[in-house]
DRENFI-783711 format. One record per residue: residue in one letter; x negated, y, z of N, C-alpha, C in turn. Coordinates in pm, whole numbers, plus 50000, padded with zeros to 5 digits. Each point is the difference from the previous one (the first is absolute). Layout:
BEGIN
AXYZXYZXYZ;...
END
This chain:
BEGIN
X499184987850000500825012250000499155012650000;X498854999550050499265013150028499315006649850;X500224987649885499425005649873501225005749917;X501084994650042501175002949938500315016650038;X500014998350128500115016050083499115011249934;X498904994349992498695009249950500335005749867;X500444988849928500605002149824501105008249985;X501104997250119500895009849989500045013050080;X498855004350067499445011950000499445009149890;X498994987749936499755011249856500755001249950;X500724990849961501445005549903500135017650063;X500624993650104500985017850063499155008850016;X498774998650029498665012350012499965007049846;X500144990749937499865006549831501355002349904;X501325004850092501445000849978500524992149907;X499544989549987500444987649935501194992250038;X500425002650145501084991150040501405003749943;X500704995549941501215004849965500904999350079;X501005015750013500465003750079501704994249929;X500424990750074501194993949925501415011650080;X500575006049923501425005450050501214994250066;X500545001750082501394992250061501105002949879;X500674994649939500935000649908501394997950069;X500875004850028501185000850076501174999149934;X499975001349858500994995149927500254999349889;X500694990149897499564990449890499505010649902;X499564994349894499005005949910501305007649903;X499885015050001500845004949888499225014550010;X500595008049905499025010249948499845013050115;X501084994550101499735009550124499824987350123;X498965002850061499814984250110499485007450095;X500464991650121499055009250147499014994250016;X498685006650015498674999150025499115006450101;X499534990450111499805008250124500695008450084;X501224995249966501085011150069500755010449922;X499655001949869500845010549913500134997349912;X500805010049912500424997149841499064998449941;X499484992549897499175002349888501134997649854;X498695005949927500204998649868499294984449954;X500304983349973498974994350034499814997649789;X498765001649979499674995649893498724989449999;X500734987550086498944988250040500574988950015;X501184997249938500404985549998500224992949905;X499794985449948500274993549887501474994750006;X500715005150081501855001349951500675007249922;X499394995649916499935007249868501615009449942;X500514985349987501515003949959500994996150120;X499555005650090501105005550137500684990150025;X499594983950021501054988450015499254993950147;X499135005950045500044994550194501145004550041;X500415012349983501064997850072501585003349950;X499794997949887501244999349921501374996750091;X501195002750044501114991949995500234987450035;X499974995749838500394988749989499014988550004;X498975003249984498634990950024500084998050176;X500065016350070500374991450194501154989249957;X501005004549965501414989050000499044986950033;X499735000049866499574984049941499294991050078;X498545009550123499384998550076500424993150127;X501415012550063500794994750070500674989249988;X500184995549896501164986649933499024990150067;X498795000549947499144993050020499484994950132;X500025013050094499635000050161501184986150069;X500905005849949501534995050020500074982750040;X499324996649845499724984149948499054991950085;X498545007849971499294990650005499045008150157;X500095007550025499015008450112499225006549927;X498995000550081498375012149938499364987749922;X499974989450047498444989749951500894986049952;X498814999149945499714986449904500194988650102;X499304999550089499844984650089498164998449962;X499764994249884498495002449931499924995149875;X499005000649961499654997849875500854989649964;X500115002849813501414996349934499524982849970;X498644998350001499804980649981500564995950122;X499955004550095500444996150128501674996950047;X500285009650013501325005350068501324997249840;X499164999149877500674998949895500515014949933;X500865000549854500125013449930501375006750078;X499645014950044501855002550005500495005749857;X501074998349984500515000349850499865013549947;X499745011150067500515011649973497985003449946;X499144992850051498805003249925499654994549891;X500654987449928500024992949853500785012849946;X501085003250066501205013049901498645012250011;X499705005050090499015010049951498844997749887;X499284987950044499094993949875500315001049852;X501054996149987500955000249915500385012749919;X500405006050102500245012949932499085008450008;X498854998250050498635009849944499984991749843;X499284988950020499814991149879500605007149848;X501454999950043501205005649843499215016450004;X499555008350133499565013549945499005000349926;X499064991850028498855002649905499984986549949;X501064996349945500114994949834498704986650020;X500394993050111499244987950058500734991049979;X499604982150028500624993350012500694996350126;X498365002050107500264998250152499375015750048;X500084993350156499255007650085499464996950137;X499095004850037499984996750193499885010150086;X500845002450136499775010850051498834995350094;X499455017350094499304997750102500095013250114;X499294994650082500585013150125499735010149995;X498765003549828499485014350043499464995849845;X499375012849934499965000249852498154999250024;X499575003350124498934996150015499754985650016;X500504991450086499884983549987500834993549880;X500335008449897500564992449903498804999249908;X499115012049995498684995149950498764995650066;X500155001850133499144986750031500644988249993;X501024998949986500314984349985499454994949860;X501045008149945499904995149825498535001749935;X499385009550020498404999049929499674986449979;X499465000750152499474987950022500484985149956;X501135000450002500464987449944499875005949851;X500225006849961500015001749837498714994449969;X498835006050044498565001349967499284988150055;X500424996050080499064986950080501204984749998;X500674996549866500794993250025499704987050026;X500824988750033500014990850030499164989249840;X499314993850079499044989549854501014985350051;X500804994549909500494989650022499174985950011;X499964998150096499084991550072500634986750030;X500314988649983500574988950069499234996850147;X498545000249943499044992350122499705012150116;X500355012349966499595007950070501424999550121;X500995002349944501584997550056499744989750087;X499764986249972499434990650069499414998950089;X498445009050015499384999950101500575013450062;X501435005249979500365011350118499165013649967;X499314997249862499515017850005500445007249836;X500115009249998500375008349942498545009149835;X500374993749907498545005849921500995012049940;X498985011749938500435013849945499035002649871;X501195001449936498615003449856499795014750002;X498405003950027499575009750040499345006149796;X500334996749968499525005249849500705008749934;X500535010250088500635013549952499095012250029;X500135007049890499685016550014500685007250033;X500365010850118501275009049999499375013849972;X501095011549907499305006549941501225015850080;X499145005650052500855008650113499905017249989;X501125005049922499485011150024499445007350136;X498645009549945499545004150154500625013850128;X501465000149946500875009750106501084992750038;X500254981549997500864994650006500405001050160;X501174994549992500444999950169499514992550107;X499585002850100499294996850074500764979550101;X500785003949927500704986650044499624987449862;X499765006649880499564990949900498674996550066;X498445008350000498825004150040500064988650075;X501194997950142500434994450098499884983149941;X500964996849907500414988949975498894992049901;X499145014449911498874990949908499054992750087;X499555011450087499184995150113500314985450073;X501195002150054500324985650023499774989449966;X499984999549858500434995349901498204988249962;X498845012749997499064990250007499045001249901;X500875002749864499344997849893499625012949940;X498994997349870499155014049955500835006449985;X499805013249997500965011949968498765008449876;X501015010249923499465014949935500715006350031;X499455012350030500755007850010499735012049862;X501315004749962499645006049881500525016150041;X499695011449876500215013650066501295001449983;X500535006250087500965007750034501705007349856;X500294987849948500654999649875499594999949853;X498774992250016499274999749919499524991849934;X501004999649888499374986849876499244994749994;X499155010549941498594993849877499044993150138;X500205004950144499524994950096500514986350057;X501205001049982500774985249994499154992949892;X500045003349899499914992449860498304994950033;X499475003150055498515000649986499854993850109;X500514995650116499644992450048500604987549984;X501524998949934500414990949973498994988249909;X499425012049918499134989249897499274992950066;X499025000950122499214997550063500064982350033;X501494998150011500104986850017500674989149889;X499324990750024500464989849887501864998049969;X499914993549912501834994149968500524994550104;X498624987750032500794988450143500505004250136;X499295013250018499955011250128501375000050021;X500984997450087501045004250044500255014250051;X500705006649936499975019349987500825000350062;X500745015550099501165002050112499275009749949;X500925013549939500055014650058501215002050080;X499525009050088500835005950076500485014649997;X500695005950053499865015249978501815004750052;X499655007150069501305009050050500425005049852;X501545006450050500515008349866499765007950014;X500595002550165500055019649975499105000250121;X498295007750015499035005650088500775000750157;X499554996250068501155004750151499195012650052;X498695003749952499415013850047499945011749871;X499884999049862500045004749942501405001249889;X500664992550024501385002449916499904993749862;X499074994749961499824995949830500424992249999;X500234993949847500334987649975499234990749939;X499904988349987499394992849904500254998049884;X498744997249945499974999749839500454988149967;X501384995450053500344982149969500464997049867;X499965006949886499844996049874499104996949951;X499005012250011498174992849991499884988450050;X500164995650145499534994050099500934983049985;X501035003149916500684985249938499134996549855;X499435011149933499604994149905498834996049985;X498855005250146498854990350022500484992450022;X500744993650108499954987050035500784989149886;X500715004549923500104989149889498895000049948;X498995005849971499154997749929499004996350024;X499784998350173499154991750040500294991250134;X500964998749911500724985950109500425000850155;X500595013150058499745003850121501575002650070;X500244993950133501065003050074500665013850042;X500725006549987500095014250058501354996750128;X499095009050094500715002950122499865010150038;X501635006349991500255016150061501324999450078;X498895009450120500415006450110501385010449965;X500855003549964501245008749965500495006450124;X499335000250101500845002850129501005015749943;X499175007249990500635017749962500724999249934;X499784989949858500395004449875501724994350022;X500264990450060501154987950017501165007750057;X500705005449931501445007950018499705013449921;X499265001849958499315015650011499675007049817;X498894987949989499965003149809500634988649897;X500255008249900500674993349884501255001249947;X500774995149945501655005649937500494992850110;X500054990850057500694994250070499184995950162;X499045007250032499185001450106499564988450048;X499444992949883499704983950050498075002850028;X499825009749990498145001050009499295006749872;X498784994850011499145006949925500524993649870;X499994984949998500634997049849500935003449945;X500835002250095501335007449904499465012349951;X499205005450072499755014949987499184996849839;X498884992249962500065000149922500534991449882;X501174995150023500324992749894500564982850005;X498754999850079499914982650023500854992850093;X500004987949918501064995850084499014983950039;X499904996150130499794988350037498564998849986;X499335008149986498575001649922499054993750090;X499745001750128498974993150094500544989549985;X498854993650117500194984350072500544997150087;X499475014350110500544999150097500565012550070;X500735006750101500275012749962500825006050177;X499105003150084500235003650135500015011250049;X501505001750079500495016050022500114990650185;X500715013850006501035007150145501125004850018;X500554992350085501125008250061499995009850046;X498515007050075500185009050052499775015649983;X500424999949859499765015949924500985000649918;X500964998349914500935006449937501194995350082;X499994987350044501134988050056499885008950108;X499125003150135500415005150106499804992950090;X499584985850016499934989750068498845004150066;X499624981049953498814997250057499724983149954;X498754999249933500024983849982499115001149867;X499724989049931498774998549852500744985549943;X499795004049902500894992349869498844991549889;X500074986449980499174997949853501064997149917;X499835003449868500994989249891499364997349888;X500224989849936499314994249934501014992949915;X499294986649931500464991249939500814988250138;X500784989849980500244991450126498714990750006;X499234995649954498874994250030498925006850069;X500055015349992499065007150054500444998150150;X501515005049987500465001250147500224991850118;X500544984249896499834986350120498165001050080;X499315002949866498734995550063499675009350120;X500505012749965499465012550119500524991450139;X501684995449973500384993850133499234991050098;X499154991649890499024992450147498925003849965;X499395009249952498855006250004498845013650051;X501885005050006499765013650065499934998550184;X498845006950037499504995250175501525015450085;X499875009949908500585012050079501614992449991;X500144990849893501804999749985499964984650117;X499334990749943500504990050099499535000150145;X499155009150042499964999950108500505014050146;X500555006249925500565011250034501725001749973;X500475005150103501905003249994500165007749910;X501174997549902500325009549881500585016450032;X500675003149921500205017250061501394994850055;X499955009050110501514999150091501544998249909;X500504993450047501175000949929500915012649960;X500335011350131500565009649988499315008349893;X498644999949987499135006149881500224995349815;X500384988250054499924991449865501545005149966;X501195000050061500695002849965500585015249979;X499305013250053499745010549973499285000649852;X499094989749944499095000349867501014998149905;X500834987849974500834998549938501235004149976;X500345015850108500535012849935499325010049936;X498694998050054499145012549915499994997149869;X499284984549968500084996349842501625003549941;X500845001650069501185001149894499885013549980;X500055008250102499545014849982499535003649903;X498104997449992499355005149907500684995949832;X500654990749979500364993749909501285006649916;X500755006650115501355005650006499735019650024;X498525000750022500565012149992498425008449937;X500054998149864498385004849964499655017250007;X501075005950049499745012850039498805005950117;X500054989350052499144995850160498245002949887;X499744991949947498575002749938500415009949903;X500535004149942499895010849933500045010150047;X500545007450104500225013450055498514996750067;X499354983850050499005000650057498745009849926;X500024993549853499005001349892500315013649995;X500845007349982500315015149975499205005450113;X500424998250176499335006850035498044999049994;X499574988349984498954994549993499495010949898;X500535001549901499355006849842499985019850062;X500954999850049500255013150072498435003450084;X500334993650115498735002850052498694999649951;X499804990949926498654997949949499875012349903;X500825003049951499745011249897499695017650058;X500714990450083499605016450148498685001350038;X499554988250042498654997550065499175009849886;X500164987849880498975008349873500375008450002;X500505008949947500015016549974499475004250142;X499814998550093499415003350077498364997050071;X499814991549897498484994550021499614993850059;X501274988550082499494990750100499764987249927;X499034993750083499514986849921500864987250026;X500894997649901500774985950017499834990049942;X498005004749942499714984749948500984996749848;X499604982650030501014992749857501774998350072;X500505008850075501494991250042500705005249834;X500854991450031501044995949867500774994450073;X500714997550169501064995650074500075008550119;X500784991150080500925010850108499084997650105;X498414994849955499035003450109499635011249966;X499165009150049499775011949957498555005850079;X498854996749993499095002350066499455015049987;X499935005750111499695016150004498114995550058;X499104994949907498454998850011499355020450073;X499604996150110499095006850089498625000549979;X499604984350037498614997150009499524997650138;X499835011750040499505000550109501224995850108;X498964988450122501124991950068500565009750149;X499215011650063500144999150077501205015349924;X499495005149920501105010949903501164996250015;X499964988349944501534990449985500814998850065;X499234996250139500835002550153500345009850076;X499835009149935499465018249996501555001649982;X500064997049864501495003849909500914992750064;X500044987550002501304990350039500465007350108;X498725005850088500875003950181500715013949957;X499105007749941500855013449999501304994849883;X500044995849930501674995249952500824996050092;X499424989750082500684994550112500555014050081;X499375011450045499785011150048501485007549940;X500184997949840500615008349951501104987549979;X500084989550057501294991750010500224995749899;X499024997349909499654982249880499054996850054;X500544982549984499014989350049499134992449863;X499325003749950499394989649894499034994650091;X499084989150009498794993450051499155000749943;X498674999150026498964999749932499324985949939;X500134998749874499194987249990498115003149964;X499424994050078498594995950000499334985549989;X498465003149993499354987150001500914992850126;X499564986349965499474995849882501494992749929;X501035005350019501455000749933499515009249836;X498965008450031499695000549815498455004050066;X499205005949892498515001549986500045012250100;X498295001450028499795008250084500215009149927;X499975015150041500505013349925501085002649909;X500774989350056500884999249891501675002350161;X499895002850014501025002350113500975010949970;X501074992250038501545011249883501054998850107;X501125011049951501164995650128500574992749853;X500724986050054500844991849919500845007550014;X500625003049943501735007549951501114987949954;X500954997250035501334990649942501065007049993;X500954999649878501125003049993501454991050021;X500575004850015501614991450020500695006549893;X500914995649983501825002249864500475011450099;X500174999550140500335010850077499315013350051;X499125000749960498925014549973501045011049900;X499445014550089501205002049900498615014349948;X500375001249884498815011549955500025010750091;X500995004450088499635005350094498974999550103;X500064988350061498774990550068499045001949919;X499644993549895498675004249932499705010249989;X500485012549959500015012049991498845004350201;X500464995450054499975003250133498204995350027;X499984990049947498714988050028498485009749909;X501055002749863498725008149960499575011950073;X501005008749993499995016050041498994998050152;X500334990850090499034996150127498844996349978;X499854989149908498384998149894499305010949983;X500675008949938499415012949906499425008150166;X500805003550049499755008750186498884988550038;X499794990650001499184990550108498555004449928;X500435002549823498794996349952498955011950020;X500835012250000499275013450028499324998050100;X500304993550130499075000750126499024988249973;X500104988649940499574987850007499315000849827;X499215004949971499764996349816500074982849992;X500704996649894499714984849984500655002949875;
END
């Protein structure tokens, strides 16, 4: 304990410790923070369905039925019906065959990586003698700003990694060459940046891997309610339909929830079932939750005004920022990074906003590169250009005392 203590001294000696806020009530574009109103432009509830109405109803229906909990994990205790109906109906959203849920969109990719990437070598004699062989003869090919829960799950996982730049082809392409035909290939890659707002180049990034024989696995958490004609993700957004292999979001950013989703083909998905360590050995998401999800999916489905007034205000602000000379980087979504640089600046700004009653947070190392420290900005469908209006005009005052 005394090295641990010591470590978390330097942290706080060098204002590194993050100062987490009391949040007092649910996430909407006015929320209490530390005791007062804010303006909050810091949540991934995107399209205003935590606390929707009819999503509590559904929750409550749910409390009603089954309680708060599972009992435990679903090999165990067995399926309750209402999480095959959610599976299910993620599955039909993004134009899957199956699906599997999990308690958090972070253990849905440590589960699934790893079983994707280190799968099972069918063994008779190995089964036999009670042990388990893994064919370790994969490359995984990772963009290098991916989410720290992928980072999480490659690692796990065991096997070589590249990491390639930061949406970048010919850097993909060039290391792809590097390895033979027989090489078993996995790219990976978020859709939409969770610190910078971009998207991926998943048209490029489908047509390396046909061409050199390679798995694609994307992260969609942002994109999943949010882009496309029919807000199914980044593929809809551009076009594609069914295009990966494999293809892993969240409940807990447009839906309102809470929980991590794979879908796939049904062969992908039986196998995740006894393969995945986070699904079979961990309790699924609460029931009252699960059944709060499967009003949100009708929601987003039933009411596409929700991402569009989102995208409006998203395009609004950002266009504000620029004409005004603030750095928002590559965003092209309803992330919106206001880049500083400097980390202790950063924390400079967030407090005096806080000061002036908006809460944005500061993201820093090693959540992105050193000097690279920005307040993350998020929008909601319920922002009203008034609110934005408000967020800049305080920017512009902070910035006179504070240059950044």
């Amino acid at each position: 304990m005394e090295k641990i203590e010591k470590a978390l001294n330097y942290i706080k000696k060098y204002g590194l410790y993050p100062e987490v806020p009391v949040v007092s009530s649910p996430h909407a574009p006015e929320t209490i923070v530390n005791g007062k109103k804010v303006l909050l432009f810091a949540t991934n509830n995107y399209l205003g369905l935590m606390h929707d109405e009819r999503v509590v109803t559904a929750a409550i229906e749910g409390v009603k039925k089954w309680g708060i909990g599972n009992g435990s994990a679903r090999l165990l205790t067995g399926n309750i019906k209402i999480h095959q109906q959610l599976e299910e109906k993620i599955a039909g959203f993004k134009h899957r065959e199956a699906g599997i849920t999990f308690v958090s969109g972070y253990m849905a990719n440590l589960g699934a990586i790893p079983a994707i990437v280190n799968f099972f070598k069918p063994s008779i004699s190995s089964l036999l003698r009670g042990k388990i062989e893994r064919d370790k003869n994969t490359i995984v090919f990772s963009d290098e700003y991916n989410h720290a829960s992928i980072i999480a799950g490659i690692r796990l996982s065991g096997v070589q990694k590249e990491i390639y730049k930061h949406t970048d082809v010919d850097d993909l392409r060039n290391k792809l060459i590097k390895y033979s035909i027989k090489t078993r290939k996995i790219i990976i890659t978020d859709g939409v940046f969770s610190m910078d707002g971009d998207i991926a180049p998943l048209p490029d990034i489908l047509d390396l891997a046909k061409k050199y024989n390679a798995l694609v696995y994307l992260d969609d958490a942002h994109a999943t309610g949010i882009l496309g004609k029919n807000g199914r993700g980044i593929e809809d957004y551009f076009g594609i339909d069914n295009g990966v292999d494999v293809v892993m979001g969240t409940f807990t950013k447009a839906f309102g929830g809470v929980g991590g989703f794979v879908a796939g083909s049904k062969i992908l998905i039986d196998y995740l079932k006894i393969s995945s360590d986070s699904f079979i050995f961990t309790a699924p998401i609460a029931p009252p939750v699960v059944y709060g999800l499967m009003k949100a999916i009708e929601i987003v489905e039933k009411e596409p005004w929700r991402r569009k007034k989102l995208l409006e205000n998203t395009e609004y602000l950002r266009n504000r920022l620029k004409e005004l000379n603030f750095d928002t980087g590559t965003s092209n979504t309803q992330i919106i990074p206001i880049i500083i640089g400097d980390e202790k600046k950063s924390i400079m700004v967030s407090r005096f906003l806080l000061e002036k009653n908006i809460f944005i947070p500061v993201a820093r190392w090693p959540a992105v590169p050193q000097k690279q420290a920005r307040l993350r900005t998020t929008l909601m469908c319920d922002h009203t250009f008034e609110q934005i209006d408000c967020l800049v005009s305080t920017l512009v005052e902070i910035r006179k005392k504070i240059k950044f």
